[in-house]
DRENDO-1510 file (C-alpha; in Angstrom, 1 decimal, always signed):
<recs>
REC; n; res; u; v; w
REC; 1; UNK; +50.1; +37.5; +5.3 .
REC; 2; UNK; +50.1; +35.8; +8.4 .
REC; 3; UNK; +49.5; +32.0; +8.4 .
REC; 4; UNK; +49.7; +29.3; +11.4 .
REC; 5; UNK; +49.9; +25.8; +11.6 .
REC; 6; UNK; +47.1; +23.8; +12.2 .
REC; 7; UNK; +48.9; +21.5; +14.4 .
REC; 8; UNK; +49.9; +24.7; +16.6 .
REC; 9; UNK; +46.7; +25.8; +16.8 .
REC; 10; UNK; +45.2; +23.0; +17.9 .
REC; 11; UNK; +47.7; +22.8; +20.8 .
REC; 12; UNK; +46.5; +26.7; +21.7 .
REC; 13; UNK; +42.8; +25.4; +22.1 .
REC; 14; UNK; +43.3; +22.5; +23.8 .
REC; 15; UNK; +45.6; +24.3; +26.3 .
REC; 16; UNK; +43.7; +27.0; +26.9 .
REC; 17; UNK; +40.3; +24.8; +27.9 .
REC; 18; UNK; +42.3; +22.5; +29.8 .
REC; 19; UNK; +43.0; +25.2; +31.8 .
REC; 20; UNK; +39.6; +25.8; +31.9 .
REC; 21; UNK; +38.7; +22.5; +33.3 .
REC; 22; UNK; +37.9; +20.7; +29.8 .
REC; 23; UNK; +39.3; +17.3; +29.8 .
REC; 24; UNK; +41.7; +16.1; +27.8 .
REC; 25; UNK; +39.5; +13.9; +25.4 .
REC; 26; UNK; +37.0; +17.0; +25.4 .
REC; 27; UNK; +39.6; +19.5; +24.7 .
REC; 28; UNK; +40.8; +17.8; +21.9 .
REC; 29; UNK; +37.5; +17.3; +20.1 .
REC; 30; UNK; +36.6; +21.1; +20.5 .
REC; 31; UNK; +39.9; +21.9; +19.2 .
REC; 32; UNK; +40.3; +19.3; +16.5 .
REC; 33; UNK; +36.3; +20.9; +15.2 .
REC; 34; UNK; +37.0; +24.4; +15.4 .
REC; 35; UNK; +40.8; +24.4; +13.5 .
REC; 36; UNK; +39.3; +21.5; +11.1 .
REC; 37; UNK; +36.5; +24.8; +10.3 .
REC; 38; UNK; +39.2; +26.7; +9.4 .
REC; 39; UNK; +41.1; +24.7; +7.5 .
REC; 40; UNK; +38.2; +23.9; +5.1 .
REC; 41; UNK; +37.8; +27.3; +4.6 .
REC; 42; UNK; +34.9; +27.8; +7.2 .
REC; 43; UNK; +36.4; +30.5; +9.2 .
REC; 44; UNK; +32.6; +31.7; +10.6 .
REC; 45; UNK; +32.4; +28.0; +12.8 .
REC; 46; UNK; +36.2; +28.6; +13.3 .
REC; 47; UNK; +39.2; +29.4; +16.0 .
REC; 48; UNK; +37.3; +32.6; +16.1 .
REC; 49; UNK; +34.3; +30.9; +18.1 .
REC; 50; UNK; +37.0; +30.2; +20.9 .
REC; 51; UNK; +37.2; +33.5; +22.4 .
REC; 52; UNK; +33.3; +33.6; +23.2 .
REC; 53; UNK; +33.6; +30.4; +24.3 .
REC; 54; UNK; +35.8; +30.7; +27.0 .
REC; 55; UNK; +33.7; +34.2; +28.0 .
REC; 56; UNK; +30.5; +31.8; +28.8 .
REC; 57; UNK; +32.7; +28.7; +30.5 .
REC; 58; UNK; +33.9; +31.9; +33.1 .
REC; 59; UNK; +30.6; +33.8; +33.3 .
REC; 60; UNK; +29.0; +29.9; +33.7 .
REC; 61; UNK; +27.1; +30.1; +31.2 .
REC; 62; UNK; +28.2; +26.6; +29.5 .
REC; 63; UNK; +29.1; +24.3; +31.9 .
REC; 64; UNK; +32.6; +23.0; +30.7 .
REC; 65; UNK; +32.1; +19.5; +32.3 .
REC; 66; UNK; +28.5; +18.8; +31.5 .
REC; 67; UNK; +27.4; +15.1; +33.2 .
REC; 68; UNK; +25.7; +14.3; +29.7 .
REC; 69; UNK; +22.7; +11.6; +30.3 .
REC; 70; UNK; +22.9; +9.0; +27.2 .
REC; 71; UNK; +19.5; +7.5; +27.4 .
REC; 72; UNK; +18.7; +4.5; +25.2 .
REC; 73; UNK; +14.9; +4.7; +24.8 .
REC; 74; UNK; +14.6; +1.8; +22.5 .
REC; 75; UNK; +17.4; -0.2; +20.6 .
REC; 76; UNK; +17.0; +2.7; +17.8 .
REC; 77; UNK; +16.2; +5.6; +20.0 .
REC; 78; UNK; +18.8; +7.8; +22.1 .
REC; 79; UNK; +17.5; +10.9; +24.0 .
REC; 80; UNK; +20.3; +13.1; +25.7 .
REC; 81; UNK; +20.3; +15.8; +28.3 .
REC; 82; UNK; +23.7; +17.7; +27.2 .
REC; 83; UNK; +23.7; +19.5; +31.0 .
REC; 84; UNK; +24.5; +22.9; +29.0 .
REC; 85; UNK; +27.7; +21.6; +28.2 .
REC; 86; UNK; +29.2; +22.8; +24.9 .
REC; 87; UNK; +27.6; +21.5; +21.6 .
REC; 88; UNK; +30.8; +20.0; +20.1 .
REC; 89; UNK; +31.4; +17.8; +23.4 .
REC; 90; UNK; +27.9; +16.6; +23.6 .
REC; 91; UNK; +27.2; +16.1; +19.8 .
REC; 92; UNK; +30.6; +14.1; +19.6 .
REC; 93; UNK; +29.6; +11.7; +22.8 .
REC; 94; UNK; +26.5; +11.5; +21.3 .
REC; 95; UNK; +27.6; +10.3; +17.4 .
REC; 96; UNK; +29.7; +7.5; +19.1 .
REC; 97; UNK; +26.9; +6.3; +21.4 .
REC; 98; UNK; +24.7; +6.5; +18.4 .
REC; 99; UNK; +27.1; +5.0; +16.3 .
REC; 100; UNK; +27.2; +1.8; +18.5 .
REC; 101; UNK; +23.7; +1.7; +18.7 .
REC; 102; UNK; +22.9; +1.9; +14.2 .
REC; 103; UNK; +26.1; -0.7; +13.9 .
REC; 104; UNK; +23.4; -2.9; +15.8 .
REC; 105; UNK; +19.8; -2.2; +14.3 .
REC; 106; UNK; +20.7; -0.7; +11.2 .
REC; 107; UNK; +19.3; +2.8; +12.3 .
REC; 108; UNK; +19.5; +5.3; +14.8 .
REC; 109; UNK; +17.2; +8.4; +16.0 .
REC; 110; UNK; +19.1; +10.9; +18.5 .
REC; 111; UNK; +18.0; +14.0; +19.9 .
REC; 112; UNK; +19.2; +16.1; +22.0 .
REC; 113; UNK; +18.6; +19.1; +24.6 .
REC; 114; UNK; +20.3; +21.5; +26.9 .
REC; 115; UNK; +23.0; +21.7; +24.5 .
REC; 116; UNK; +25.3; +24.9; +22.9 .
REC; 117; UNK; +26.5; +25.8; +19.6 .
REC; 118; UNK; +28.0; +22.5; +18.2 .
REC; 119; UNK; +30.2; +24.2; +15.3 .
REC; 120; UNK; +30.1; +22.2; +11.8 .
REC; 121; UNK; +27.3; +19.8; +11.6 .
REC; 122; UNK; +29.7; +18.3; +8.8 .
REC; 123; UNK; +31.9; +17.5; +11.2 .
REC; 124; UNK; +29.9; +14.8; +12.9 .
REC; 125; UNK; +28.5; +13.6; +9.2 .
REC; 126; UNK; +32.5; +12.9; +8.9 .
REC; 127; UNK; +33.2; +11.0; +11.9 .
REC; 128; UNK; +29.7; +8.7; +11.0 .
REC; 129; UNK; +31.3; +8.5; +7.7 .
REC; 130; UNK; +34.3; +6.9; +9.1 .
REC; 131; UNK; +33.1; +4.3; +10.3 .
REC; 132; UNK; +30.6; +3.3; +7.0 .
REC; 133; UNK; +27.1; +5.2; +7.8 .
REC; 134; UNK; +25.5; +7.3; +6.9 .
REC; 135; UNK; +24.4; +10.6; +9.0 .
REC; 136; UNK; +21.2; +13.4; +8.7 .
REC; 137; UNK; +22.1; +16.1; +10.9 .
REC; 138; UNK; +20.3; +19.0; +12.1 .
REC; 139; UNK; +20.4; +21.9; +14.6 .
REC; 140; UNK; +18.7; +25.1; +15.9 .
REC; 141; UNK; +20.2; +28.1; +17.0 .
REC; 142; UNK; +19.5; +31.9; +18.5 .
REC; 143; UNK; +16.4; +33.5; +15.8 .
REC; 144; UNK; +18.0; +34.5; +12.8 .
REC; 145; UNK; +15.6; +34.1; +10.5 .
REC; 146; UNK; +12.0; +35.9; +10.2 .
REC; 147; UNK; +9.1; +33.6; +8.9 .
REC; 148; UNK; +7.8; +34.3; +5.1 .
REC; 149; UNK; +6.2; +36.7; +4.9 .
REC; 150; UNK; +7.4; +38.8; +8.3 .
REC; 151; UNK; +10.7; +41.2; +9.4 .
REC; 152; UNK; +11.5; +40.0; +12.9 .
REC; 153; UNK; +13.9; +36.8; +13.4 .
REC; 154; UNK; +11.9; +33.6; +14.3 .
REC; 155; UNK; +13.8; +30.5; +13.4 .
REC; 156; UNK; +17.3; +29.8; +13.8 .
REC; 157; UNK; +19.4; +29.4; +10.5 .
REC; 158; UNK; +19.0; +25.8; +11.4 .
REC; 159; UNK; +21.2; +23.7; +9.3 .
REC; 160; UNK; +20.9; +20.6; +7.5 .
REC; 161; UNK; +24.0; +18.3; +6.9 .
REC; 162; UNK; +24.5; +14.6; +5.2 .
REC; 163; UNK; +27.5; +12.6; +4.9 .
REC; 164; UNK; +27.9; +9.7; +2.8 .
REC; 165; UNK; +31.0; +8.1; +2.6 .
REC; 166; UNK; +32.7; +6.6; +0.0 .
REC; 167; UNK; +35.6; +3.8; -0.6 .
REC; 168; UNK; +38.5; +6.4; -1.2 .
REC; 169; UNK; +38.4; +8.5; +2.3 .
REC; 170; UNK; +36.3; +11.4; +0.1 .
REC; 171; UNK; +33.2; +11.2; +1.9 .
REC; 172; UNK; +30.2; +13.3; +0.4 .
REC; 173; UNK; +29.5; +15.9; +3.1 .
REC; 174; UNK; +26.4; +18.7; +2.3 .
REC; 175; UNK; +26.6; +20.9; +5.2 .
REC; 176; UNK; +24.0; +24.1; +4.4 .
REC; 177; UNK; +21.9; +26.3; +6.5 .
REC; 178; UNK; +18.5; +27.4; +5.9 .
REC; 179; UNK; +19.3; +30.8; +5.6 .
REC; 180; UNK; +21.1; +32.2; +2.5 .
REC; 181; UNK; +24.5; +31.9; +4.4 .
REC; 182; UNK; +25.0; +31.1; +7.7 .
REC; 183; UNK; +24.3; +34.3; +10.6 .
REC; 184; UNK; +28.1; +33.4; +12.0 .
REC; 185; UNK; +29.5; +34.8; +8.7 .
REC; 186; UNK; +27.9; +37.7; +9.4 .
REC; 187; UNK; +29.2; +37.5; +12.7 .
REC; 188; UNK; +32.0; +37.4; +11.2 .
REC; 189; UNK; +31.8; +40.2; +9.0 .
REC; 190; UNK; +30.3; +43.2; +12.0 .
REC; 191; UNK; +33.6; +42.1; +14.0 .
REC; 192; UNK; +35.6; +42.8; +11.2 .
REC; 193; UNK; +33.9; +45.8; +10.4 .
REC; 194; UNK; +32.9; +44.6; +7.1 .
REC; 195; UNK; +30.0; +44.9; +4.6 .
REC; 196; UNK; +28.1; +42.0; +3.8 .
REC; 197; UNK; +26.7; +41.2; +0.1 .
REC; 198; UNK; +23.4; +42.3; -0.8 .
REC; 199; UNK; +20.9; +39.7; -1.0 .
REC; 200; UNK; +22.1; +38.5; +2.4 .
REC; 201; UNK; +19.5; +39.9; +5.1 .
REC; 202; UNK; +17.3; +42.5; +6.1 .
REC; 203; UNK; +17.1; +45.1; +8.8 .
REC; 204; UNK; +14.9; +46.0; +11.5 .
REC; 205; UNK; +12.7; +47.2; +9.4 .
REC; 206; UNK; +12.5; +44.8; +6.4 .
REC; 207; UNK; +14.1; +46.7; +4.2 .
REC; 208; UNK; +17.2; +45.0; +2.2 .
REC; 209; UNK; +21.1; +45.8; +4.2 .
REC; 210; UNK; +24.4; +45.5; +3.5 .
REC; 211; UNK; +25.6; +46.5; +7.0 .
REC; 212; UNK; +26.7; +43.1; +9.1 .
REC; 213; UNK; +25.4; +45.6; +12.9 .
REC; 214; UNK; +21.9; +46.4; +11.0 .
REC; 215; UNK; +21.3; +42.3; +9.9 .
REC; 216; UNK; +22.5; +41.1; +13.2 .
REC; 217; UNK; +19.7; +43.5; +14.4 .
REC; 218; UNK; +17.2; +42.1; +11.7 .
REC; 219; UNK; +16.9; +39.2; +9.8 .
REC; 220; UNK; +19.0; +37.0; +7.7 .
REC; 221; UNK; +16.9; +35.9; +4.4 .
REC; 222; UNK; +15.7; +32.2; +4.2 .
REC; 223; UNK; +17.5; +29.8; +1.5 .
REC; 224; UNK; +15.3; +29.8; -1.7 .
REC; 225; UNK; +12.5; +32.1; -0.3 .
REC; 226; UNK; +9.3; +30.7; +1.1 .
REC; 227; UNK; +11.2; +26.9; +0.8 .
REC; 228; UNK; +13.9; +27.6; +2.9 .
REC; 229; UNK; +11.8; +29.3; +5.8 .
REC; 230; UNK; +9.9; +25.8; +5.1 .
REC; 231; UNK; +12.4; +24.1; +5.9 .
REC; 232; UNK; +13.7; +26.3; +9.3 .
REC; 233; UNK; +10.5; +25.3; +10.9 .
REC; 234; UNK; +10.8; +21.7; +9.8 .
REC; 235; UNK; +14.3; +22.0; +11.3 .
REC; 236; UNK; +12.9; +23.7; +14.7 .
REC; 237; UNK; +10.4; +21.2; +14.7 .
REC; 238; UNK; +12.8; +17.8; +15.0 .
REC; 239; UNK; +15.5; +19.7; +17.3 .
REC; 240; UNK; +13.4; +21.7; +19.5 .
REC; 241; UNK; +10.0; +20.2; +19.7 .
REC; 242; UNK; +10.8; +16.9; +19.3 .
REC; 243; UNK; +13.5; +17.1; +21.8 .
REC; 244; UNK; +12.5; +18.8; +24.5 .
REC; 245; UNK; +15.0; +21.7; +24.0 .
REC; 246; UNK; +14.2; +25.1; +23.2 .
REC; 247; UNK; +12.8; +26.3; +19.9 .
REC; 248; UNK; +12.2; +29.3; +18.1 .
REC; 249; UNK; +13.0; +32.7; +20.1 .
REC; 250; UNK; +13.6; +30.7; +23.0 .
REC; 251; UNK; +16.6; +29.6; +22.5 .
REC; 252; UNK; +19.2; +32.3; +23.7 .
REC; 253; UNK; +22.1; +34.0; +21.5 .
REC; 254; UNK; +25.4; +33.0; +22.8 .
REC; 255; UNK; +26.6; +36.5; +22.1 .
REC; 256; UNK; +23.7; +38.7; +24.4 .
REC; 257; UNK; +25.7; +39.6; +27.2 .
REC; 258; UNK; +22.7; +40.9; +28.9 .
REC; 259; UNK; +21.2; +36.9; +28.9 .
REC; 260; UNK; +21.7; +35.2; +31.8 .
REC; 261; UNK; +19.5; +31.7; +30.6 .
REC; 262; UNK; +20.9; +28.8; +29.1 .
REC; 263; UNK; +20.7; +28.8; +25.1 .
REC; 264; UNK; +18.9; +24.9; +25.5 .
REC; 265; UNK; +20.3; +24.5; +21.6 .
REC; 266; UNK; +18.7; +21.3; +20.3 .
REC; 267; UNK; +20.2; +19.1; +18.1 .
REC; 268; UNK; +18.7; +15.8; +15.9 .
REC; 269; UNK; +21.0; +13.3; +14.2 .
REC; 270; UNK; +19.7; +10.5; +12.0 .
REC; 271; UNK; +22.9; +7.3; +11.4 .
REC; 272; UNK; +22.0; +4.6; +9.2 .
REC; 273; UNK; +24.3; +1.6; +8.8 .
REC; 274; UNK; +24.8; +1.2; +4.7 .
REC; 275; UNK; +25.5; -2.6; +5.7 .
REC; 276; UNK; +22.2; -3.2; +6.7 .
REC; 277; UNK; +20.3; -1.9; +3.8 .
REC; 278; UNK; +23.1; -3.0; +0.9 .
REC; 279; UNK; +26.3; -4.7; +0.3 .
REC; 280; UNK; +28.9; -2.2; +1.3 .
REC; 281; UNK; +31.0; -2.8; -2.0 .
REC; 282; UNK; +27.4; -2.2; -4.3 .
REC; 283; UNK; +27.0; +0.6; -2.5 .
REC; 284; UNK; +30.2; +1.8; -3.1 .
REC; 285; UNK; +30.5; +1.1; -6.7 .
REC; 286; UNK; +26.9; +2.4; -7.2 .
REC; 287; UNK; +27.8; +6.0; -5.2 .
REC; 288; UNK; +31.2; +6.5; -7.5 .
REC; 289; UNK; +29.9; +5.6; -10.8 .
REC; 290; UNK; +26.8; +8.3; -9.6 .
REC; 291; UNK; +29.6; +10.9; -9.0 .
REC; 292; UNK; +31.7; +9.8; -11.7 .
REC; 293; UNK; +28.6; +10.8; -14.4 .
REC; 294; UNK; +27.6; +14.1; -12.2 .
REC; 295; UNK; +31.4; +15.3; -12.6 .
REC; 296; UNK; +31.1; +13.8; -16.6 .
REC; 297; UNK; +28.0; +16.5; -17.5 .
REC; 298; UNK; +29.5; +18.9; -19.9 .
REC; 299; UNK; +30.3; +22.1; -18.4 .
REC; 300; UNK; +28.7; +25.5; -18.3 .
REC; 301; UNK; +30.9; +27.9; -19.8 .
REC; 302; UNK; +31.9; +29.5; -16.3 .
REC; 303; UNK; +32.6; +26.4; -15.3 .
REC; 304; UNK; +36.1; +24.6; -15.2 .
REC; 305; UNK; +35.3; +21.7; -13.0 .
REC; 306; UNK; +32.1; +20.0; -11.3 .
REC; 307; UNK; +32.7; +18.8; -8.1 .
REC; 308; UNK; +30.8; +16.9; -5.8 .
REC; 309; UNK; +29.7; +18.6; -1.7 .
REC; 310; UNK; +32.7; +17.8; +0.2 .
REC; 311; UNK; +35.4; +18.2; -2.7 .
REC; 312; UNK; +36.0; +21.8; -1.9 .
REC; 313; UNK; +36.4; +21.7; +1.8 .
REC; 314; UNK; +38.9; +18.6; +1.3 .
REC; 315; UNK; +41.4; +20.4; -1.0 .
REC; 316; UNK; +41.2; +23.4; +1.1 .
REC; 317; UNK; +42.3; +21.4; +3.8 .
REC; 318; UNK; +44.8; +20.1; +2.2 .
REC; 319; UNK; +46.1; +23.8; +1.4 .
REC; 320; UNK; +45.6; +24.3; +4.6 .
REC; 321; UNK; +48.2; +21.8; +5.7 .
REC; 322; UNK; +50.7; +22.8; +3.5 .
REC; 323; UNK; +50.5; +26.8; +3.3 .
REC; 324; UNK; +49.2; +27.2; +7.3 .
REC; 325; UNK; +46.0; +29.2; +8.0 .
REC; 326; UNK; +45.4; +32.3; +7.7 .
REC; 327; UNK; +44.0; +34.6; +10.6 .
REC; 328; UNK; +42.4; +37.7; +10.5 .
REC; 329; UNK; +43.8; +40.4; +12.4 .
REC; 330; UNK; +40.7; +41.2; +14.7 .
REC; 331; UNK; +40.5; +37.7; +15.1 .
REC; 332; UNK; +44.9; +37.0; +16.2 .
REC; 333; UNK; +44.1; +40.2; +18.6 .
REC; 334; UNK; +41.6; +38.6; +20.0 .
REC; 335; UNK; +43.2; +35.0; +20.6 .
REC; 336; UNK; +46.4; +36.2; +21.5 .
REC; 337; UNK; +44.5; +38.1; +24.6 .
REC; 338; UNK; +43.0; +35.2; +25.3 .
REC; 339; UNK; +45.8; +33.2; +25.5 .
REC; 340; UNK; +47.8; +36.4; +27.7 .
REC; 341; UNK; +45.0; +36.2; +30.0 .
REC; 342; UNK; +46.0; +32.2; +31.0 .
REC; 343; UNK; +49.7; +32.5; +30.3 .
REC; 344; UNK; +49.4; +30.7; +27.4 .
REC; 345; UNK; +51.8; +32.1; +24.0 .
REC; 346; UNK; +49.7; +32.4; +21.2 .
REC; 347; UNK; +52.3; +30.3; +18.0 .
REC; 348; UNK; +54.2; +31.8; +16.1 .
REC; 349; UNK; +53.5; +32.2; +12.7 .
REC; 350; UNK; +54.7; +29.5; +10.0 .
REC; 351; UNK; +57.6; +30.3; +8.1 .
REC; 352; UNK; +57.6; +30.1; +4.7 .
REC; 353; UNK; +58.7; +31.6; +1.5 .
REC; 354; UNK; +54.7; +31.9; +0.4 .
REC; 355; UNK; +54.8; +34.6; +3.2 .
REC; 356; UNK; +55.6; +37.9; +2.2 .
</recs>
């Protein structure tokens, strides 16, 4: 098996889209999102985005060097125009404005339009965690979704993330779409000419689908029924309507090659400032002694440890670091074409005596 350091990696990406025209600061955030998604064990919001990626930067269909409009609406209120730039850059711009502007009133609202898939909405709730606040983020994306009760893809699988943070770098971080799993695993899964779980989606038809082609061609199913289809439309509501961008099946799928429109993703972010509602030290003793008696619940018998959102992705990462990451083989051709195509070596594997 075939693992890669993450270090390495990140040095492919942010190669390649400097030769692009991304700039350096730019770059590095794309890169440093997409390898961090793999190395927490979210390969679907991973390395393998990159290749479509650089596909709509050359067809100009994302502008690589948006002029992003940071508008400050009221002390608490900040409205930005992404310019069809990619999601990562804008969201990331956008966190540290917002940032600046919660460390001040205790609270910021940001929406935003004319944006592009933004990979892990975790990893914003992390770098708002960083720095002491908290952060509610949402996004919409290409119809995914049908409403209850129908069999044609309406919403978006629309996440919803939180991050809290904590005193000992382990921030809490619930990252969860509002579909049953998220529609870029079974992406994932149709490029790897894999099956996907039943329970997952539905086809054209409605009728229940194990092939990743016929889901991608129907719907995926909503989290917890009727609720989670609830809670797509809430979701559409605050990043599409709210923001100006587009919503339901007017947003466009990154992947149609026959679309020629900007997707016009929207994404919402709410940062509060912890200081401003309670003594940063009660806060944090109050948050660990509340995960300290969640983890202290006796355990189901399947069960050998409870763990708080945000444990597993952390000591997956930390794997990560020391054993390299592991790249499917669809996904290596892929990148190592990419990187042909821009004289740019794809790295070697790591070597190690875990590899056989």
């Amino acid at each position: 098996m075939k693992r890669y350091n993450e270090s390495a990696l990140k040095s492919f990406c942010e190669e390649l889209l400097g030769k692009m025209g991304m700039s350096k600061l730019d770059s590095g955030v794309v890169a440093d999102s997409l390898v961090t998604a793999n190395m927490e064990g979210v390969d679907s919001h991973g390395i393998s985005r990159l290749p479509i990626y650089s596909k709509r930067f050359l067809d100009n269909r994302i502008n690589i060097s948006p002029n992003i409009q940071l508008q400050e609406k009221s002390p608490s209120v900040l409205v930005v125009d992404g310019d069809n730039g990619l999601g990562h850059v804008i969201s990331y711009h956008s966190i540290l404005k917002g940032i600046e502007m919660a460390k001040s009133t205790g609270t910021t609202a940001i929406a935003i339009k004319n944006s592009n898939h933004f990979g892990t909405a975790s990893y914003f709730c992390k770098l708002a965690a960083e720095q002491n606040l908290v952060c509610i983020g949402f996004t919409n994306s290409p119809p995914g979704i049908a409403p209850w009760g129908g069999k044609k893809a309406f919403f978006g699988t629309n996440p919803i993330a939180f991050g809290f943070p904590t005193d000992d770098d382990k921030p809490v971080i619930i990252d969860l779409s509002t579909s049953i799993v998220a529609r870029g695993k079974i992406i994932l899964a149709a490029n790897q000419g894999k099956e996907i779980p039943e329970g997952w989606a539905i086809d054209r038809e409605g009728q229940p689908t194990t092939s990743a082609e016929a889901a991608l061609e129907g719907s995926v199913l909503p989290l917890g029924g009727a609720k989670g289809a609830a809670l797509a439309l809430a979701v559409e509501i605050l990043t599409g309507v709210l923001s100006g961008a587009a919503f339901g099946p007017k947003v466009k799928n990154l992947y149609d090659e026959k679309e020629i429109e900007p997707a016009n993703v929207g994404h919402f972010f709410i940062l509060l400032d912890i200081k401003k509602f309670i003594d940063l030290d009660v806060f944090f003793q109050s948050i660990n002694m509340l995960l300290k008696e969640m983890k202290a619940v006796p355990k189901a018998l399947e069960s050998s440890e409870i763990r708080y959102p945000g444990e597993r992705r952390r000591q997956e990462a930390l794997n990560s670091l020391k054993e390299g990451i592991h790249l499917p083989d669809s996904v290596l051709g892929e990148l190592v074409r990419l990187g042909e195509q821009f004289d740019i070596p794809f790295p070697c594997p790591m070597k190690t005596d875990l590899l056989t």
